[in-house]
N, CA and C atoms as an extended XYZ file, in Angstrom:
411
Properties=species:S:1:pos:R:3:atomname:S:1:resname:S:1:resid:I:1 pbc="F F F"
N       109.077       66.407       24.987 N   UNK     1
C       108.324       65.457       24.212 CA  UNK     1
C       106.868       65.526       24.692 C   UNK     1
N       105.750       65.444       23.559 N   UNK     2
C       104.409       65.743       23.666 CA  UNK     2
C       103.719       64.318       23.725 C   UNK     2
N       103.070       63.389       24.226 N   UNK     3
C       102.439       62.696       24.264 CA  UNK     3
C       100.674       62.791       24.443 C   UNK     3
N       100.314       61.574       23.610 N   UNK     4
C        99.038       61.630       23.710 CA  UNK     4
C        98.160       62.663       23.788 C   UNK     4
N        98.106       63.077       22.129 N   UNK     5
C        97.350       64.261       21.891 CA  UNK     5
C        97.722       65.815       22.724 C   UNK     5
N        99.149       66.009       22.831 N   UNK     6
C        99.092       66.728       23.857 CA  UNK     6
C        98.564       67.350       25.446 C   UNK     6
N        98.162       66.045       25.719 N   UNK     7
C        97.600       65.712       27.247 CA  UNK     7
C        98.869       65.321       28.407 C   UNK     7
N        99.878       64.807       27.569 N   UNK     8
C       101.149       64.754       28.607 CA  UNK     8
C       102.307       65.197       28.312 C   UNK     8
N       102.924       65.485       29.245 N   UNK     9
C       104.662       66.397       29.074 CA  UNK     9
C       105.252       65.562       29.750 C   UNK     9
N       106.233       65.524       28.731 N   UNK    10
C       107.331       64.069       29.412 CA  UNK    10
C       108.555       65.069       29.501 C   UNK    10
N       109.780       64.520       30.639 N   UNK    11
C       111.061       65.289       30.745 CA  UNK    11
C       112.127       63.763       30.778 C   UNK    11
N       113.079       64.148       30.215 N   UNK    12
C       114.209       63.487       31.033 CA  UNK    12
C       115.014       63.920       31.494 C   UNK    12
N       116.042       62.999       32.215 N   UNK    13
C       116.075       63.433       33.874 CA  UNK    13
C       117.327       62.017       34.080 C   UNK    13
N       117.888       62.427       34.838 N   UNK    14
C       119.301       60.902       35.063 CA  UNK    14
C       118.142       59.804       35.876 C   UNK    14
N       116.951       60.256       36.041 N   UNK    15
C       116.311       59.112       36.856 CA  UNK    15
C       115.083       58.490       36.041 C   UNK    15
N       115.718       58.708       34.962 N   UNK    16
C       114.080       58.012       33.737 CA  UNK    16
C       113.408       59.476       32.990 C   UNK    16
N       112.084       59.026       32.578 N   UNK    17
C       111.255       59.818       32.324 CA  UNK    17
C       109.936       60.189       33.156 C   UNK    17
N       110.066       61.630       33.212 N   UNK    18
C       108.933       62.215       34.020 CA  UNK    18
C       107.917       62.556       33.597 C   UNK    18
N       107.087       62.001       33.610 N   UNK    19
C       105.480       62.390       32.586 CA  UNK    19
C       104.197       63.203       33.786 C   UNK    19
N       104.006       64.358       33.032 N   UNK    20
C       102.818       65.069       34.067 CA  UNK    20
C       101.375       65.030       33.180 C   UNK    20
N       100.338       65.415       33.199 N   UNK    21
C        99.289       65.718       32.796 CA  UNK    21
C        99.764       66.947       32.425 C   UNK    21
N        98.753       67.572       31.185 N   UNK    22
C        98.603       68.973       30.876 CA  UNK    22
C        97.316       69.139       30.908 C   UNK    22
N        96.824       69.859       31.730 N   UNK    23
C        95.446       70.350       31.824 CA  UNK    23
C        94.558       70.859       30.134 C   UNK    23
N        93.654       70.292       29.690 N   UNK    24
C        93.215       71.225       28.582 CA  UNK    24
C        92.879       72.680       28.719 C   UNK    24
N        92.916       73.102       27.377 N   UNK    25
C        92.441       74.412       27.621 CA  UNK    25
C        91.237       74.530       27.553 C   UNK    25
N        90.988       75.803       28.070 N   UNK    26
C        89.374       75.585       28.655 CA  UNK    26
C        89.165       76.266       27.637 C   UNK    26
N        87.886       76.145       26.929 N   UNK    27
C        87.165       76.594       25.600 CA  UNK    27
C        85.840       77.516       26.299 C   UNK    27
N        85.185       77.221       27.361 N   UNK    28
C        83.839       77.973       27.779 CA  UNK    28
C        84.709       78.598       29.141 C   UNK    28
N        84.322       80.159       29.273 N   UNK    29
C        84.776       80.340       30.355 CA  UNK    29
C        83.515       80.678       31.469 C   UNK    29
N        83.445       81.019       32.527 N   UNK    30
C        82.818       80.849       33.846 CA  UNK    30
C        82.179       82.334       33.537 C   UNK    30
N        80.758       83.285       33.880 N   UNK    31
C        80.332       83.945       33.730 CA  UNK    31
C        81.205       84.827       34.650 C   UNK    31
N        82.135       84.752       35.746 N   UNK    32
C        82.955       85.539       36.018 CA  UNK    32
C        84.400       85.784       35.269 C   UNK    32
N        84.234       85.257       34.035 N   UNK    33
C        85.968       85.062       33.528 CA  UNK    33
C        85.634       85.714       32.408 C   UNK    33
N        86.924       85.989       31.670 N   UNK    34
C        87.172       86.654       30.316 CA  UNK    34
C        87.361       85.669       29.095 C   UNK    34
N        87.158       85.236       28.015 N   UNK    35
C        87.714       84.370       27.100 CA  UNK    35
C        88.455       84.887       26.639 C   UNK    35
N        90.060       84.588       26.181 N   UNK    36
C        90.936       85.407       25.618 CA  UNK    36
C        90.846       84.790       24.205 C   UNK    36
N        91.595       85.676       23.372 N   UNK    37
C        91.872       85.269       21.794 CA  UNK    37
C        92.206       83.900       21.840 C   UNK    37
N        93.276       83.725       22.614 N   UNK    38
C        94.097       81.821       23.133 CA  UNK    38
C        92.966       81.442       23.328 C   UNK    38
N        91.959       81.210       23.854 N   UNK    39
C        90.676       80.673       24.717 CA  UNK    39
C        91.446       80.123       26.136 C   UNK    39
N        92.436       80.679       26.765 N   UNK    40
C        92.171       80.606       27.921 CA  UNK    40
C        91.566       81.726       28.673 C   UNK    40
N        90.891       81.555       30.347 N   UNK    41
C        89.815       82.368       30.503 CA  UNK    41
C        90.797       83.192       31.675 C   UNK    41
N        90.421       84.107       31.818 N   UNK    42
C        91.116       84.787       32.973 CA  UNK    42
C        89.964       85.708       34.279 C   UNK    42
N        89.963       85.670       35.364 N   UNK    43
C        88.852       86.533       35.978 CA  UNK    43
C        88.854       88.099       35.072 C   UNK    43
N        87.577       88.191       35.233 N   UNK    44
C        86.944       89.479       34.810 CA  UNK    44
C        87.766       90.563       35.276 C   UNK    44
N        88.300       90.721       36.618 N   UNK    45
C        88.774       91.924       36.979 CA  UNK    45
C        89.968       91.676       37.035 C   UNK    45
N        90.987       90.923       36.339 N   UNK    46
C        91.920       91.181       35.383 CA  UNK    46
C        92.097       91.653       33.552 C   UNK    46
N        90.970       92.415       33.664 N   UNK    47
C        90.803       92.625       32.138 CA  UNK    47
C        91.175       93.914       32.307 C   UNK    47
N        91.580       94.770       31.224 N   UNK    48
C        92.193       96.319       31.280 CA  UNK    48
C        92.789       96.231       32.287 C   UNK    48
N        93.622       95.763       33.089 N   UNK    49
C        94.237       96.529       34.096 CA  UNK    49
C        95.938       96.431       34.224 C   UNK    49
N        95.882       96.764       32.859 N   UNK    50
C        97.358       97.267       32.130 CA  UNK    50
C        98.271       95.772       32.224 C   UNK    50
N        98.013       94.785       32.115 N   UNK    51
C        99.236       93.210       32.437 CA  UNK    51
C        98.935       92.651       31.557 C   UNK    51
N        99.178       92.092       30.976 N   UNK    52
C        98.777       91.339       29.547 CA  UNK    52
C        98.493       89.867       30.279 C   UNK    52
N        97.609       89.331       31.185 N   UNK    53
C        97.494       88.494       31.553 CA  UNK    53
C        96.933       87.149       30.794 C   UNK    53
N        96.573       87.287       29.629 N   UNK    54
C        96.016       86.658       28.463 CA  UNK    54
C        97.081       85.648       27.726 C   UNK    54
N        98.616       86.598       27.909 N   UNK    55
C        99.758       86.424       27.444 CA  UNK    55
C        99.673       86.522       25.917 C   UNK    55
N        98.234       87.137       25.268 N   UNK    56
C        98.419       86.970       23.989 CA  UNK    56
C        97.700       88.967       24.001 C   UNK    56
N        97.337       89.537       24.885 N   UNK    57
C        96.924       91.104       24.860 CA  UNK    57
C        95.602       91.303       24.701 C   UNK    57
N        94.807       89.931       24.456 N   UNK    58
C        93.631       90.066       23.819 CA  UNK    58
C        92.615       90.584       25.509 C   UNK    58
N        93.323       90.802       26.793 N   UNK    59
C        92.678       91.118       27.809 CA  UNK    59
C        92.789       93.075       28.130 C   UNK    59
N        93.783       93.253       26.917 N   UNK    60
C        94.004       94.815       27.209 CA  UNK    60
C        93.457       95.241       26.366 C   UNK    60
N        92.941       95.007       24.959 N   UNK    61
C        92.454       95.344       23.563 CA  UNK    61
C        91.123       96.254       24.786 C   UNK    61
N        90.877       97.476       24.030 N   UNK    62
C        89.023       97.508       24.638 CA  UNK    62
C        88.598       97.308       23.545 C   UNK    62
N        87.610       95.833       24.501 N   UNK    63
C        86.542       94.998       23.589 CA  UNK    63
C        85.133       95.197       23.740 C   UNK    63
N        84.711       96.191       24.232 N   UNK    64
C        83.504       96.655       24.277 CA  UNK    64
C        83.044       97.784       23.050 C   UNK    64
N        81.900       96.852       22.615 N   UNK    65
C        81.315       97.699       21.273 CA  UNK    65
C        81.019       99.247       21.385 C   UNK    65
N        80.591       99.953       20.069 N   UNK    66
C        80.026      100.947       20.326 CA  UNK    66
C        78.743      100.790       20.610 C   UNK    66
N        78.822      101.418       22.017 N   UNK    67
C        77.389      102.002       22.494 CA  UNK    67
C        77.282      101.097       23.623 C   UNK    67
N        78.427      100.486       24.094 N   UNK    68
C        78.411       99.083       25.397 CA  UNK    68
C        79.342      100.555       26.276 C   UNK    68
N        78.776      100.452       27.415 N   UNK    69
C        79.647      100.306       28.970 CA  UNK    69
C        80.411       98.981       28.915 C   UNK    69
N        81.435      100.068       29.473 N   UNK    70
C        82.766       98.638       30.358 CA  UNK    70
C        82.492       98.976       31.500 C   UNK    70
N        82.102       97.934       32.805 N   UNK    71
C        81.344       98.109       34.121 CA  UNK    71
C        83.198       98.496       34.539 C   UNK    71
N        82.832       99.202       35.614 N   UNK    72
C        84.313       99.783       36.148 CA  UNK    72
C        84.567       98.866       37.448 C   UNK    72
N        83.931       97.746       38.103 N   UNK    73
C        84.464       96.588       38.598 CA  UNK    73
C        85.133       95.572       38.321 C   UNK    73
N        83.783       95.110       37.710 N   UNK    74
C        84.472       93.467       36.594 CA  UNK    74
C        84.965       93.811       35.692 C   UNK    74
N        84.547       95.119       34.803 N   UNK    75
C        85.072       94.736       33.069 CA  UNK    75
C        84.619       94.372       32.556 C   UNK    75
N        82.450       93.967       32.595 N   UNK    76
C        82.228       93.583       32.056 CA  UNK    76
C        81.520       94.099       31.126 C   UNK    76
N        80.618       94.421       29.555 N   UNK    77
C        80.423       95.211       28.773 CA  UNK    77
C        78.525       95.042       29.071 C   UNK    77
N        77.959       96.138       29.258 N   UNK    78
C        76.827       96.080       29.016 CA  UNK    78
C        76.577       97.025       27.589 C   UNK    78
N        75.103       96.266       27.594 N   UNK    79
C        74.464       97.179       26.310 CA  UNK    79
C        73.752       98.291       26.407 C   UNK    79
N        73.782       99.371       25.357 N   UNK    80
C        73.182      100.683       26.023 CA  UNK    80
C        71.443      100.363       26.518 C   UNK    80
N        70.525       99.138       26.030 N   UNK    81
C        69.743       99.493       26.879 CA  UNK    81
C        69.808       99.097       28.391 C   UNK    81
N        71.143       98.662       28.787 N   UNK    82
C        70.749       98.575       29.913 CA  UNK    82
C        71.965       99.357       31.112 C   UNK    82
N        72.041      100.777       30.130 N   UNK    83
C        72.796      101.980       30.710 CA  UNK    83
C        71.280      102.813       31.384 C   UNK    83
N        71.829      102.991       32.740 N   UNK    84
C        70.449      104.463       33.144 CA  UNK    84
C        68.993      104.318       33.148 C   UNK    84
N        68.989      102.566       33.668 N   UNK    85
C        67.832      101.818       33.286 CA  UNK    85
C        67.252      101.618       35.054 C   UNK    85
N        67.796      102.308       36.136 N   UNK    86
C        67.139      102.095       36.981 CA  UNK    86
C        67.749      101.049       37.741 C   UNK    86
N        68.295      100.153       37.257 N   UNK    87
C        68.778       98.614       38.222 CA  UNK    87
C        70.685       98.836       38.095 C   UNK    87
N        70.809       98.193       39.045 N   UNK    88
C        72.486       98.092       38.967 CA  UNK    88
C        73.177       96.912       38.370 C   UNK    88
N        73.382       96.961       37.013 N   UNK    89
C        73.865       95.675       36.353 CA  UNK    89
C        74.514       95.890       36.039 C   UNK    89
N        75.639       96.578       36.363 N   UNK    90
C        77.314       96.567       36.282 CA  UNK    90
C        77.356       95.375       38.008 C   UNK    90
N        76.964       95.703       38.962 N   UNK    91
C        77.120       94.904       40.452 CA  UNK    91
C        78.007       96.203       41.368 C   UNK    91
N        78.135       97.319       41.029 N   UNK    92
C        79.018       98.814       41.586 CA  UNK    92
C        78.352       99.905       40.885 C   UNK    92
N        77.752       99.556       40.480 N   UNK    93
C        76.621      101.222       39.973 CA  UNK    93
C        76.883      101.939       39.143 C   UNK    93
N        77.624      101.337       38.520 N   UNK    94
C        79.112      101.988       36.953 CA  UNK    94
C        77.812      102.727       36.179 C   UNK    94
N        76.713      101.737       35.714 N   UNK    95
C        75.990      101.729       34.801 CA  UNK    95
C        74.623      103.029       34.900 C   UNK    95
N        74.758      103.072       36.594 N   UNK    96
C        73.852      103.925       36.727 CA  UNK    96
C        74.196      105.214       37.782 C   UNK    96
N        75.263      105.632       37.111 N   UNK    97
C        75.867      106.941       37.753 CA  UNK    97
C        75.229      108.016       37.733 C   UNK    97
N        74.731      107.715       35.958 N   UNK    98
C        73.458      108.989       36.509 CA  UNK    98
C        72.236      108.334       36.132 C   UNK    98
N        71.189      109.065       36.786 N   UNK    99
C        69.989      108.528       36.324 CA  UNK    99
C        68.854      108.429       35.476 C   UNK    99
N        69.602      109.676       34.581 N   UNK   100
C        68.484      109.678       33.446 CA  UNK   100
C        69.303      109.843       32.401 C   UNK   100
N        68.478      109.221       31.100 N   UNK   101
C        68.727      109.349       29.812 CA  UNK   101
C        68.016      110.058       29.437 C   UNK   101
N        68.678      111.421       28.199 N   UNK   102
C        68.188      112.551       27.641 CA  UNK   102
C        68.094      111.489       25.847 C   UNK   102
N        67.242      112.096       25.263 N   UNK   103
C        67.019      111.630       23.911 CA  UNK   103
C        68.312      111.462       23.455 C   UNK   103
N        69.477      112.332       23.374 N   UNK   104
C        70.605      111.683       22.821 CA  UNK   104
C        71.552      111.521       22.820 C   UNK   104
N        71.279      110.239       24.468 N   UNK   105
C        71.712      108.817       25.043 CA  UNK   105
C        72.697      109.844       26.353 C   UNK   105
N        72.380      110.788       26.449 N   UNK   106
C        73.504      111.293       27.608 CA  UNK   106
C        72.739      111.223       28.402 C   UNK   106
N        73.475      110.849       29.555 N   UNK   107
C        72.930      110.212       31.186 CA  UNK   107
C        73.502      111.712       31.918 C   UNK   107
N        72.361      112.213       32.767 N   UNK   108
C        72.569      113.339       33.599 CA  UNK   108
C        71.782      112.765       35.034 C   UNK   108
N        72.200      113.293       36.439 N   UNK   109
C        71.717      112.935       37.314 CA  UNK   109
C        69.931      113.282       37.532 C   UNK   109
N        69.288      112.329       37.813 N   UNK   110
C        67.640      112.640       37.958 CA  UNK   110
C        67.997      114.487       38.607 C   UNK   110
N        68.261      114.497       39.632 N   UNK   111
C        68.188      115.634       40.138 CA  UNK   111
C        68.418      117.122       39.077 C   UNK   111
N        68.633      116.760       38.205 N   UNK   112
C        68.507      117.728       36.745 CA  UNK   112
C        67.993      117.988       36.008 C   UNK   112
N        66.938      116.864       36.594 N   UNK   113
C        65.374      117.029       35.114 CA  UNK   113
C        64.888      117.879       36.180 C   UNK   113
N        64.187      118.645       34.828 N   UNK   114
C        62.903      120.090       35.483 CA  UNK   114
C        63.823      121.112       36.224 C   UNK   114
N        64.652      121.248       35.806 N   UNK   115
C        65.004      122.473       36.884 CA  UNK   115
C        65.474      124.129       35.856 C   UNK   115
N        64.686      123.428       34.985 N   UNK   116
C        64.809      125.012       33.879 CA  UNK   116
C        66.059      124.676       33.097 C   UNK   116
N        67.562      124.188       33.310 N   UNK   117
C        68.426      124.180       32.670 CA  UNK   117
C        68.238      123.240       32.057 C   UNK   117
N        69.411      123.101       30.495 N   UNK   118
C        68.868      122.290       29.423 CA  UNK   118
C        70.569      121.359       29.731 C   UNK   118
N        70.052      120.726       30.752 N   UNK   119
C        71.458      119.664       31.276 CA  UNK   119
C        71.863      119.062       29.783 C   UNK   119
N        70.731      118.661       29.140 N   UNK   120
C        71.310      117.309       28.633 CA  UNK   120
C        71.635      117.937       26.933 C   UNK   120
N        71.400      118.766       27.026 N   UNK   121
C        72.032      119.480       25.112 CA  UNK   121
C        71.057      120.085       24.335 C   UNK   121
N        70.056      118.992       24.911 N   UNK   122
C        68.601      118.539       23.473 CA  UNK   122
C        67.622      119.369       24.069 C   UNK   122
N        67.491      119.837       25.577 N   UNK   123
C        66.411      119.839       26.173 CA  UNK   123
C        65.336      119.139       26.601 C   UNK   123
N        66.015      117.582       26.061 N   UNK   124
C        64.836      116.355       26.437 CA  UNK   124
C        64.604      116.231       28.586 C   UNK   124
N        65.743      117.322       28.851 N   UNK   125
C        65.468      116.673       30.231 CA  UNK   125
C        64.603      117.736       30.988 C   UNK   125
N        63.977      119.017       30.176 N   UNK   126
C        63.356      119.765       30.459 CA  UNK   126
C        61.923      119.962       29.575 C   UNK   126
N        61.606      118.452       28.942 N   UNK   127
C        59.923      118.555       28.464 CA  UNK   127
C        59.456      117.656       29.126 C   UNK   127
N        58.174      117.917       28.812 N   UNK   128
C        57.182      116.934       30.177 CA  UNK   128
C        57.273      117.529       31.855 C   UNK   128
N        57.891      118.646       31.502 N   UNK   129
C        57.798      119.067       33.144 CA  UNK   129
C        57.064      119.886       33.635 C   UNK   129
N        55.734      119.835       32.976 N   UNK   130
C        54.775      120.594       33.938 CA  UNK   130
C        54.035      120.768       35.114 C   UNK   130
N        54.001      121.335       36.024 N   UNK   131
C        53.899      120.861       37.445 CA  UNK   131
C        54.903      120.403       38.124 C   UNK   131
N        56.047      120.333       37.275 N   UNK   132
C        57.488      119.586       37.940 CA  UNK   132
C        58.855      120.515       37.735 C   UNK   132
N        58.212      121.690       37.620 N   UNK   133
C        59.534      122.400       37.792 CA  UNK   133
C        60.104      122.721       39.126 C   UNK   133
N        61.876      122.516       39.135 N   UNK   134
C        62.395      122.319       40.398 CA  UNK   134
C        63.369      123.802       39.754 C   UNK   134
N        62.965      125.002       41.363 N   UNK   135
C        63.677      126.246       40.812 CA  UNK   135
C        65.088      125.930       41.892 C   UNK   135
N        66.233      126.175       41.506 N   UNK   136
C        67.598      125.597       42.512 CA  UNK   136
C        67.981      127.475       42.340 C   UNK   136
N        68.427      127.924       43.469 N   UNK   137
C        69.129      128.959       43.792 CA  UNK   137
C        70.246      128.952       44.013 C   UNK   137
C-alpha cells in the first residue's frame, strides 16, 4: 500500500502496520552523476561499464553525440572543440592523447607536425612548417 503521494510504503505484518519513507526521485543529478531515462542519477563511472545500473539501460546506450568524446574515466562526453585543445578536460588526458588537430579533425601526436610525413591524411600537419622541419631517421 502507497501512501501520501507515494512518499510512504506501508507493510503488514502480525504486529500492525509498518510505514517507511520513500526517498524521492532525484530529478537534477550532481555534476559527478549520470541522469538516467528513469531520472534516477547514478555516478559517472558507472556509465558503459557493461551493468545496467540505471535498471532501465539508459546507462549502457552510447549517449555521446557525433563529434563528442566519451572521457575514458568518468564517461563524460566532451565537445569536439574541446578535443586536442591543449588543457585536460576529460580529468585523465582521454581528450588530449594527441596533440594536434589536422584540418580534418584527426588528432596526431605534436611530435608529427613538420617532420616531412603527411601523418594526418590532408597534409595539414605538414604546412606552415618553414624553418620547422623535424628530419627523424
Amino acid at each position: 500500500m502507497t501512501l501520501n503521494n507515494k512518499t510512504q510504503k506501508c507493510e503488514c505484518s502480525d504486529r500492525g502496520h509498518l510505514c517507511r519513507s520513500i526517498p524521492p526521485v532525484t530529478t537534477v543529478c550532481r555534476m559527478d552523476e549520470f541522469q538516467c531515462k528513469n531520472r534516477h542519477c547514478i555516478l559517472n563511472k558507472y556509465r558503459c561499464n557493461g551493468i545496467d545500473d540505471c535498471e532501465d539501460g539508459s546507462d549502457e546506450n552510447d549517449s555521446c553525440k557525433n563529434g563528442e568524446l566519451m572521457c575514458m574515466k568518468d564517461k563524460t562526453c566532451l565537445s569536439h572543440q574541446l578535443i586536442c585543445n591543449g588543457a585536460d578536460d576529460c580529468s585523465d588526458g582521454s581528450d588530449e592523447e594527441y596533440e594536434f588537430e589536422c584540418l580534418n579533425e584527426r588528432c596526431i601526436s605534436e611530435q608529427k607536425v613538420c617532420d616531412s610525413k603527411n601523418d594526418c591524411g590532408d597534409w595539414s600537419d605538414e604546412k606552415r612548417c618553414l624553418g620547422k622541419m623535424r628530419f627523424t631517421t
